[in-house]
Every structure is written in C-alpha cells, then in structure tokens.
KEKOLGU-116022 format. One record per atom (N, C-alpha, C, CB): residue in three letters; x negated, y, z; atom name; residue number from 1. Coordinates in steps of 0.05 Angstrom, whole numbers, plus 5000, padded with zeros to 4 digits. Each point is the difference from the previous one (the first is absolute). Glycine has a CB too. Example, Ala and Ser with C-alpha at 12.3 -4.5 7.8 and 13.67 -1.06 7.14 Angstrom:
<atoms>
ALA:4736:4886:5156:N:1;
ALA:5018:5024:5000:CA:1;
ALA:4982:5024:5000:C:1;
ALA:5038:4977:5025:CB:1;
SER:4969:5044:4961:N:2;
SER:4984:5024:5001:CA:2;
SER:5015:5022:5014:C:2;
SER:4976:4987:4957:CB:2;
</atoms>
This chain:
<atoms>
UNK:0188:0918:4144:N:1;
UNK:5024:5011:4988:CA:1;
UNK:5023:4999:5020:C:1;
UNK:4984:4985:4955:CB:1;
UNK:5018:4993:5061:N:2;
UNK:5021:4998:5015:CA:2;
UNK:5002:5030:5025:C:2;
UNK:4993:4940:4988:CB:2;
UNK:4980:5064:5026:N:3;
UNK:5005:5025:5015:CA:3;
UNK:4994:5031:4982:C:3;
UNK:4985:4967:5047:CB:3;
UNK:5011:5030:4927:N:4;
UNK:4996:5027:4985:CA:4;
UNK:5029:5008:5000:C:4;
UNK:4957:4991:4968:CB:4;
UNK:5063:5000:5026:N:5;
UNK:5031:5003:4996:CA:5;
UNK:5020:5008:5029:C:5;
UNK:4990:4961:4957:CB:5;
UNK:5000:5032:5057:N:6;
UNK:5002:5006:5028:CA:6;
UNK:4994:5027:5010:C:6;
UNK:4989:4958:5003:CB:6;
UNK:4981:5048:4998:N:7;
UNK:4984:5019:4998:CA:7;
UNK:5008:5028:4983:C:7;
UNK:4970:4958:5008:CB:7;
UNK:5037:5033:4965:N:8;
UNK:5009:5025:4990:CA:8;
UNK:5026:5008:5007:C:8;
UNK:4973:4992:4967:CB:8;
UNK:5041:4992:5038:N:9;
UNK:5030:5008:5008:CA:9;
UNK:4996:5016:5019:C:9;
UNK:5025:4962:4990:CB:9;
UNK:4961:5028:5028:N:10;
UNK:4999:5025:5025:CA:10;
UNK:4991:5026:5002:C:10;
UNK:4995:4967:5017:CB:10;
UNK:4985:5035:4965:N:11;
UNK:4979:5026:4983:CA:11;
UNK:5025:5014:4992:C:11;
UNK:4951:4976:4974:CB:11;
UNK:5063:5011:5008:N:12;
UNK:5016:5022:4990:CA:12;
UNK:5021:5003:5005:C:12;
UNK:4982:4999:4975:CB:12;
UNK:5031:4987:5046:N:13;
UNK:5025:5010:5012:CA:13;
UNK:4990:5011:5030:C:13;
UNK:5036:4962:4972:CB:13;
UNK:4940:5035:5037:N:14;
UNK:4994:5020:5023:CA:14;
UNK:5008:5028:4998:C:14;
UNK:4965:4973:5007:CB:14;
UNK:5029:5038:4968:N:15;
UNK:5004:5033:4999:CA:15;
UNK:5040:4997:4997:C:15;
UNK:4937:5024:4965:CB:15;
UNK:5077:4957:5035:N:16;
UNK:5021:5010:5002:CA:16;
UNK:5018:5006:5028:C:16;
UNK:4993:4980:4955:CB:16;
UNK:5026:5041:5046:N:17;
UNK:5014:5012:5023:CA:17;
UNK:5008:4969:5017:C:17;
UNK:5022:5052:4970:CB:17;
UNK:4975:4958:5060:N:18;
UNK:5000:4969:5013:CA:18;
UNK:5042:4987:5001:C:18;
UNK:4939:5020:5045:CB:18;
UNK:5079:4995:4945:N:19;
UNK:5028:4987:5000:CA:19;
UNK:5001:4986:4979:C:19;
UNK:5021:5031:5021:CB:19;
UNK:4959:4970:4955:N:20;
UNK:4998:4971:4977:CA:20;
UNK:4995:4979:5025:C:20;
UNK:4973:5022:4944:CB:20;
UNK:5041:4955:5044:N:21;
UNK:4997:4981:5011:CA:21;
UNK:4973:4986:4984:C:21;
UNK:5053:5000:5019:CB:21;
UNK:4928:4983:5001:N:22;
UNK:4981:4988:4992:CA:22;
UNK:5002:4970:4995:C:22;
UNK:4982:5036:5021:CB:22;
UNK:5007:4943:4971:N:23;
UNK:5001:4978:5001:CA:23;
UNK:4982:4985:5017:C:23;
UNK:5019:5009:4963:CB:23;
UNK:5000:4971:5057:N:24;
UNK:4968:4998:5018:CA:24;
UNK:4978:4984:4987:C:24;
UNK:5026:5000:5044:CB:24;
UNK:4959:5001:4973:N:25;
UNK:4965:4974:4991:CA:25;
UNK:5011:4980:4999:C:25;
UNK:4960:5013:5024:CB:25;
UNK:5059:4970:4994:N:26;
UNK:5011:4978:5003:CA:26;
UNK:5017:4989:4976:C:26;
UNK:4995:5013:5047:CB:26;
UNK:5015:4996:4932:N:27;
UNK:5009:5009:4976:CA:27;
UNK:4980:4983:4980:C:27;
UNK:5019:5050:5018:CB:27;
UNK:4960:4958:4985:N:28;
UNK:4989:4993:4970:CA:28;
UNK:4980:4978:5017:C:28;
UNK:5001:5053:4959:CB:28;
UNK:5005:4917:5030:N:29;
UNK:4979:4979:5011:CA:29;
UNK:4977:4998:4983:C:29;
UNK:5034:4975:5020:CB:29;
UNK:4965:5018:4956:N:30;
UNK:4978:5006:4982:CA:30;
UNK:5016:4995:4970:C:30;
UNK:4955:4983:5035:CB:30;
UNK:5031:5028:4951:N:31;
UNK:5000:5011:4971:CA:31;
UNK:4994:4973:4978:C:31;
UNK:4979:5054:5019:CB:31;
UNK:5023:4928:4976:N:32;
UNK:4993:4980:4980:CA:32;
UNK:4984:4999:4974:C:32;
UNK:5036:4995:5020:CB:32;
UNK:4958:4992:4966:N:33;
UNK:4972:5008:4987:CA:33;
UNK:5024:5018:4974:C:33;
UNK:4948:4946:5011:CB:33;
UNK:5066:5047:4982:N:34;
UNK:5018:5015:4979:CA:34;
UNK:5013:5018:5004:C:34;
UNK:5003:4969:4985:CB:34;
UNK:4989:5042:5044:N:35;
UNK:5005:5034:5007:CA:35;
UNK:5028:4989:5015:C:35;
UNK:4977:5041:4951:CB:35;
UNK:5036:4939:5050:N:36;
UNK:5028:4986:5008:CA:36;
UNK:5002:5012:5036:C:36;
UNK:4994:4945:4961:CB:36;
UNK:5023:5069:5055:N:37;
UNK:4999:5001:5026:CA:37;
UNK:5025:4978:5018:C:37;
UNK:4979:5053:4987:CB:37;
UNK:4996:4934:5027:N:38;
UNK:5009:4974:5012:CA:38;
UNK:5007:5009:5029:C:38;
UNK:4969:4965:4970:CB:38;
UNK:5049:5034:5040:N:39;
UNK:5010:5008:5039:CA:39;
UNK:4999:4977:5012:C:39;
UNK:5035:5036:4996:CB:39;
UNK:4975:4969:5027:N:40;
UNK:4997:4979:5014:CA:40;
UNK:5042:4991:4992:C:40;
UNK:4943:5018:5047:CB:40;
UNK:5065:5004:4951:N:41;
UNK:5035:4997:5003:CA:41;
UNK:5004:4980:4969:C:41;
UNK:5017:5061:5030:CB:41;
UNK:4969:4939:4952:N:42;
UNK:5010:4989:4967:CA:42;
UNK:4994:4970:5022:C:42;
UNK:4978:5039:4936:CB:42;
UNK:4993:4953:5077:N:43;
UNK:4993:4973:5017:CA:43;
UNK:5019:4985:5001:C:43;
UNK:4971:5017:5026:CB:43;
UNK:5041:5000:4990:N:44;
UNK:5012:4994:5030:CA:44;
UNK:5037:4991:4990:C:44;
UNK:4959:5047:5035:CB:44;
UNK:5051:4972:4944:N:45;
UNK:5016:4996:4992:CA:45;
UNK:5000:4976:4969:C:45;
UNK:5007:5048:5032:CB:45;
UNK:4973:4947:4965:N:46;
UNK:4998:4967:4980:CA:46;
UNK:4999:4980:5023:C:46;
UNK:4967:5015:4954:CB:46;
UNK:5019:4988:5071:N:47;
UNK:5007:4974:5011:CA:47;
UNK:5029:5000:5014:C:47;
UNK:4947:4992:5008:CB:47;
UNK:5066:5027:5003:N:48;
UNK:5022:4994:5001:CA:48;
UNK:5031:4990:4978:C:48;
UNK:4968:5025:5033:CB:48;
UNK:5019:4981:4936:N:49;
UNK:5009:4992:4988:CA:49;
UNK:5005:4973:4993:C:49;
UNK:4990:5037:4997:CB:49;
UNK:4988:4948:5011:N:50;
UNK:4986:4970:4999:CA:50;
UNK:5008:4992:5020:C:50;
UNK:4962:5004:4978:CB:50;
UNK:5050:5003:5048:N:51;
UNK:5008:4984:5015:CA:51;
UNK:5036:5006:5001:C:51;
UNK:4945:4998:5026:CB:51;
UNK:5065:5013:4960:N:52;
UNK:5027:5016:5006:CA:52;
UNK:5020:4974:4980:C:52;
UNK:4980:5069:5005:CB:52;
UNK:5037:4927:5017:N:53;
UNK:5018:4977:4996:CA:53;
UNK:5018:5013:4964:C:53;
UNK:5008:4984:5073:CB:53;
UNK:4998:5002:4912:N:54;
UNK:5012:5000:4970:CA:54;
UNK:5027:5012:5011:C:54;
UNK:4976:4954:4971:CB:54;
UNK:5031:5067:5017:N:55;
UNK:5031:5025:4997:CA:55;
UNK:5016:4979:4986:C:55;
UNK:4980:5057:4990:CB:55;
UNK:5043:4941:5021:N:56;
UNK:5026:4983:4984:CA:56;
UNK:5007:5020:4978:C:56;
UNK:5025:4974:5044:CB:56;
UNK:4985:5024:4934:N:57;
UNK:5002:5003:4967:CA:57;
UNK:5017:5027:5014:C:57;
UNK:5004:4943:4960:CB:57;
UNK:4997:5079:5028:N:58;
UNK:5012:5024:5008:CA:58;
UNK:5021:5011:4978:C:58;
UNK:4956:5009:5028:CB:58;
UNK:5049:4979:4950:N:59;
UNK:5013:4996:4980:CA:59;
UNK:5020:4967:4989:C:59;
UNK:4959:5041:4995:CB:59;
UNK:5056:4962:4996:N:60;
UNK:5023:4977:4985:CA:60;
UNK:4992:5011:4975:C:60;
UNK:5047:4992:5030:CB:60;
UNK:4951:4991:4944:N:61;
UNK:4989:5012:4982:CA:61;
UNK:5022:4975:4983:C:61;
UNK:4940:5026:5016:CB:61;
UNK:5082:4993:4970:N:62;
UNK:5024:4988:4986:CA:62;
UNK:4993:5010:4967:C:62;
UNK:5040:5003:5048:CB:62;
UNK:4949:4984:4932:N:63;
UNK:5002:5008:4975:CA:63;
UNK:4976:5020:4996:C:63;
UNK:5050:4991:4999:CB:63;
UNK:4931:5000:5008:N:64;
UNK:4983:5020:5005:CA:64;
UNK:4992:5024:5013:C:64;
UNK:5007:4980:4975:CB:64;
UNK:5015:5022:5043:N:65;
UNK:5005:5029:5015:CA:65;
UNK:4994:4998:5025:C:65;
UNK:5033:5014:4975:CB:65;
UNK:4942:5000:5038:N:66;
UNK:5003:5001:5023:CA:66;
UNK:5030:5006:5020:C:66;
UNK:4951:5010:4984:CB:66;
UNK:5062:4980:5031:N:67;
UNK:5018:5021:5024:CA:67;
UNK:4988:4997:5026:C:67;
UNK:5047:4995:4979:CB:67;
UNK:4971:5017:5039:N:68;
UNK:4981:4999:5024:CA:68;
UNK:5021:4966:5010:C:68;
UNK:4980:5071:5016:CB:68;
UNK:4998:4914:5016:N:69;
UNK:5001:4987:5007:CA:69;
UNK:5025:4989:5023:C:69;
UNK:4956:5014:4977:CB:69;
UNK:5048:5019:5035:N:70;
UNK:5019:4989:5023:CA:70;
UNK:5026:4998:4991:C:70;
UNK:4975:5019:5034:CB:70;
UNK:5044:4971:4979:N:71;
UNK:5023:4989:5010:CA:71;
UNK:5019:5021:4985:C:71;
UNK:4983:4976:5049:CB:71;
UNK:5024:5043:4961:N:72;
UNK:5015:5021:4997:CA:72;
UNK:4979:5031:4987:C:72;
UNK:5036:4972:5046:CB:72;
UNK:4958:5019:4930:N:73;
UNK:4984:5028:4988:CA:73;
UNK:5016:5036:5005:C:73;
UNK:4982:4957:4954:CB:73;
UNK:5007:5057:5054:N:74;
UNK:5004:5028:4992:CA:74;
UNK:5005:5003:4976:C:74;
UNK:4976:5012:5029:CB:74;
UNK:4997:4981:4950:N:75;
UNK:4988:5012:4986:CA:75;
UNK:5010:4978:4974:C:75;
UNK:4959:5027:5035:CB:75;
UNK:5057:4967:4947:N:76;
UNK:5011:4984:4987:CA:76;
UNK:4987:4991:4976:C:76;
UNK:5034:5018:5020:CB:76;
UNK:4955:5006:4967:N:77;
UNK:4988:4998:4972:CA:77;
UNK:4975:4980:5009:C:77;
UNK:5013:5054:4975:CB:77;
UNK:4969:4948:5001:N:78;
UNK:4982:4973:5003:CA:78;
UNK:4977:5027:5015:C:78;
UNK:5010:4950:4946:CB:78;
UNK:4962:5036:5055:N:79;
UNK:4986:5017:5016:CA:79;
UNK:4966:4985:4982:C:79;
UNK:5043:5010:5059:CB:79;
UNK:4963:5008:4908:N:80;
UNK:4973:4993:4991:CA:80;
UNK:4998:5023:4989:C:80;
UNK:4995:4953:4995:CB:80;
UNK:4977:5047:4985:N:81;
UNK:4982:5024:4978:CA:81;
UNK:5033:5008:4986:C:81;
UNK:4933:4973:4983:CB:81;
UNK:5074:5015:5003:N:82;
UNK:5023:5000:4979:CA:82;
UNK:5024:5013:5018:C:82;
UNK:4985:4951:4969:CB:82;
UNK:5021:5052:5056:N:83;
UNK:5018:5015:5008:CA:83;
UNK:4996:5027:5009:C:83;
UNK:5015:4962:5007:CB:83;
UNK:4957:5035:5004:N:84;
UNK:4986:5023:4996:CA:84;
UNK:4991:5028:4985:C:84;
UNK:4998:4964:5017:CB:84;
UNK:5000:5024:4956:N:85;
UNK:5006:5019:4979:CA:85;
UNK:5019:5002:4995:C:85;
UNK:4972:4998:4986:CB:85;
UNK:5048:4985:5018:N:86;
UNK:5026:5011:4984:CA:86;
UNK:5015:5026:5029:C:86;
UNK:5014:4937:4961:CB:86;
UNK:4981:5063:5064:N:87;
UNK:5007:5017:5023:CA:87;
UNK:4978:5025:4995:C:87;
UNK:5018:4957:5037:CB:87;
UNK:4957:5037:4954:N:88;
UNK:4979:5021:4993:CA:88;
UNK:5019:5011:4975:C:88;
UNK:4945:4977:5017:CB:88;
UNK:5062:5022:4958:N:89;
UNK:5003:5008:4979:CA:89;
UNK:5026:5009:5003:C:89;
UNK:4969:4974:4978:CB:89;
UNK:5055:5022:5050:N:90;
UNK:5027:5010:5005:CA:90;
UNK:4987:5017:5005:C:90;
UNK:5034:4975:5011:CB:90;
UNK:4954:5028:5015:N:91;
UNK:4996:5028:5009:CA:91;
UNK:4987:5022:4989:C:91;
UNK:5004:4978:5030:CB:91;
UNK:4979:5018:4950:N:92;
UNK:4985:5026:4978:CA:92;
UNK:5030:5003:4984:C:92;
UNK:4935:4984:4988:CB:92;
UNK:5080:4995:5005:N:93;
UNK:5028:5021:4982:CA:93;
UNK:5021:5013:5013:C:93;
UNK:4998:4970:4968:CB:93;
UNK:5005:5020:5059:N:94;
UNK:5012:5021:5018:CA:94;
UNK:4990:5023:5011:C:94;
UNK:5017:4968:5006:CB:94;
UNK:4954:5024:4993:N:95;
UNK:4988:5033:5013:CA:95;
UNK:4999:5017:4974:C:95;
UNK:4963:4982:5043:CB:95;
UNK:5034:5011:4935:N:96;
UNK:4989:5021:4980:CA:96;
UNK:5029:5009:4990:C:96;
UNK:4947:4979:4983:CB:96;
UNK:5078:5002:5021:N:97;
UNK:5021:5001:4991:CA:97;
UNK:5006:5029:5020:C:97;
UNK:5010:4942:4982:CB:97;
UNK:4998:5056:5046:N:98;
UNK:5000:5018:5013:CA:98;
UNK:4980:5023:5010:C:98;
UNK:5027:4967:5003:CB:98;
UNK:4953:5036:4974:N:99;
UNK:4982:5019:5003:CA:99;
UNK:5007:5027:4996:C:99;
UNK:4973:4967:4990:CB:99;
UNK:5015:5051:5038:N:100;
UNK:5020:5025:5001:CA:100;
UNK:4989:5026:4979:C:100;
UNK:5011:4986:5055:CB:100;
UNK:4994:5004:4912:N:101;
UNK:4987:5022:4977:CA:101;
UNK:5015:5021:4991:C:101;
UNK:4979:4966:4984:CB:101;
UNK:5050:5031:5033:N:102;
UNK:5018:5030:4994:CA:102;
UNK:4997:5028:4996:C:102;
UNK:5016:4975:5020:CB:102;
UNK:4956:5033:5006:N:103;
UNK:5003:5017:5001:CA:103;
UNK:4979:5007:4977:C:103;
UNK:5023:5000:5048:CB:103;
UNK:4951:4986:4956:N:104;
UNK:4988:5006:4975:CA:104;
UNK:5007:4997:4965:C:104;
UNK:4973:4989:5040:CB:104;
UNK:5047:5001:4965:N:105;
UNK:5017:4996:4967:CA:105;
UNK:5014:5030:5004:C:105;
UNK:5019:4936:4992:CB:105;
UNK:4981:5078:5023:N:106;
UNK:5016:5024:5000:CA:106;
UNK:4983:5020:5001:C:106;
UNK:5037:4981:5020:CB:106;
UNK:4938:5009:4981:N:107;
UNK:4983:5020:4990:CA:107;
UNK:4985:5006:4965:C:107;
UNK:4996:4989:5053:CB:107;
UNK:5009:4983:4943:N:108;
UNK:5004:5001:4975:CA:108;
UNK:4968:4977:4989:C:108;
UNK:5035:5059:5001:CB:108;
UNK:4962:4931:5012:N:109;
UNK:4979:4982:4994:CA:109;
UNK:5000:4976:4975:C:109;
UNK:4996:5009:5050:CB:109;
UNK:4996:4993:4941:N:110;
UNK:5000:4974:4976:CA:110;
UNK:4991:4975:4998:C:110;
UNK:4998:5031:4982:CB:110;
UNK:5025:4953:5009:N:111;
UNK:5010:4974:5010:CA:111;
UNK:4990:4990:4971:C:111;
UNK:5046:5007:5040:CB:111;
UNK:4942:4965:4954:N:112;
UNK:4992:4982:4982:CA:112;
UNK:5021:4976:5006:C:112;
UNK:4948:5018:4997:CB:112;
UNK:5077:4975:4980:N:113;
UNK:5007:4976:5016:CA:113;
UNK:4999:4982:4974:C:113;
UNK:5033:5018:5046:CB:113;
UNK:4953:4960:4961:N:114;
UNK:4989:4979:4988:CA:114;
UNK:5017:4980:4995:C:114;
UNK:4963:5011:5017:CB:114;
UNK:5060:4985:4998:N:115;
UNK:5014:4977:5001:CA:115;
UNK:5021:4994:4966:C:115;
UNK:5000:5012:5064:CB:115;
UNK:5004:4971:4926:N:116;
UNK:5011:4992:4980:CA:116;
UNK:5033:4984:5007:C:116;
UNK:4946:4998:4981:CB:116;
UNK:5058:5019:4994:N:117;
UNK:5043:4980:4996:CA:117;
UNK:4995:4991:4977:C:117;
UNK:5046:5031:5019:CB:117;
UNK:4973:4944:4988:N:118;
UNK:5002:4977:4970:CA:118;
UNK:5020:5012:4986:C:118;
UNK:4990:4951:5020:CB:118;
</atoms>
C-alpha cells in the first residue's frame, strides 16, 4: 500500500501539461497502516519541538482577558476569541451598512425588511 499511492499519483498526473507543478518522490516517506502520510519534515519538526527551549508568556491576562505582553502596546484592546468576534461582527455592520445597493434600489428591486420597533 505504501508504494501503490505513490505509483498512482504519477500515472495520473503524468498525462498532465509539464507547468503543473509536481510533488517530488522525496515528499511522500511512507503511507501508515490508516492510510495517515508520515514525511520526514512532520519527524524532524517534533524533535525540534522536544528540544526547543519554553516561550516566555506572550500575554498579561487581567480579569480574564488576554492583552498583549510588552511594555508600551500598539494594540490596546485585549487580544482573545471574545474580541475577536466582537471586531468580526463590527465589520459585517459596517460593510453591509455601507453596502453600495443604490443603484439597484433604483432599479426597483425588492427589499424584505425584517427588522422590528417597540
């Protein structure tokens, strides 16, 4: 199994035009019994993980909130999931807010508006 997967890749990307890029042989080390593809680079990069000296804390974490670590921040707000969506969910109401539907409202297209007043 390990050189059938090999083997066919080349079968069937031989008939393609030669500016596709190919993947070399050196690429695929062998195939694992659960079809899993093992390299030599996944190796090579776990043992340097195992020898790689511990990263100082890259966050201050005040009240639950990540911020960032250095001295003098750029970046002020905190720096987690939770600020994230709330910067994800500004920018969908400013883009849809400023979405350019003028001209097609002037064509006369029909609008559904769902929104509710108390």
């Amino acid at each position: 199994m390990t050189y059938t997967f090999v083997l066919l890749y080349y079968i069937f990307f031989a008939t393609l035009p030669p500016q596709l890029p190919l993947l070399s042989p050196h690429f695929f080390y062998r195939i694992g019994s659960m079809g899993q593809l093992n390299s030599k680079i996944s190796k090579r990069q776990a043992n340097d993980k195992a020898n790689a000296k511990p990263e100082p804390p890259r966050f201050n974490w005040l009240e639950g909130r990540g911020f960032s670590n250095k001295a003098s921040p750029v970046y002020i707000l905190p720096n987690d999931q939770t600020e994230m969506n709330r910067l994800n969910s500004q920018h969908y109401q400013l883009r849809l807010y400023a979405a350019p539907i003028s001209e097609e409202l002037k064509k006369g297209i029909r609008v559904l508006d769902v929104g509710y007043e108390r």
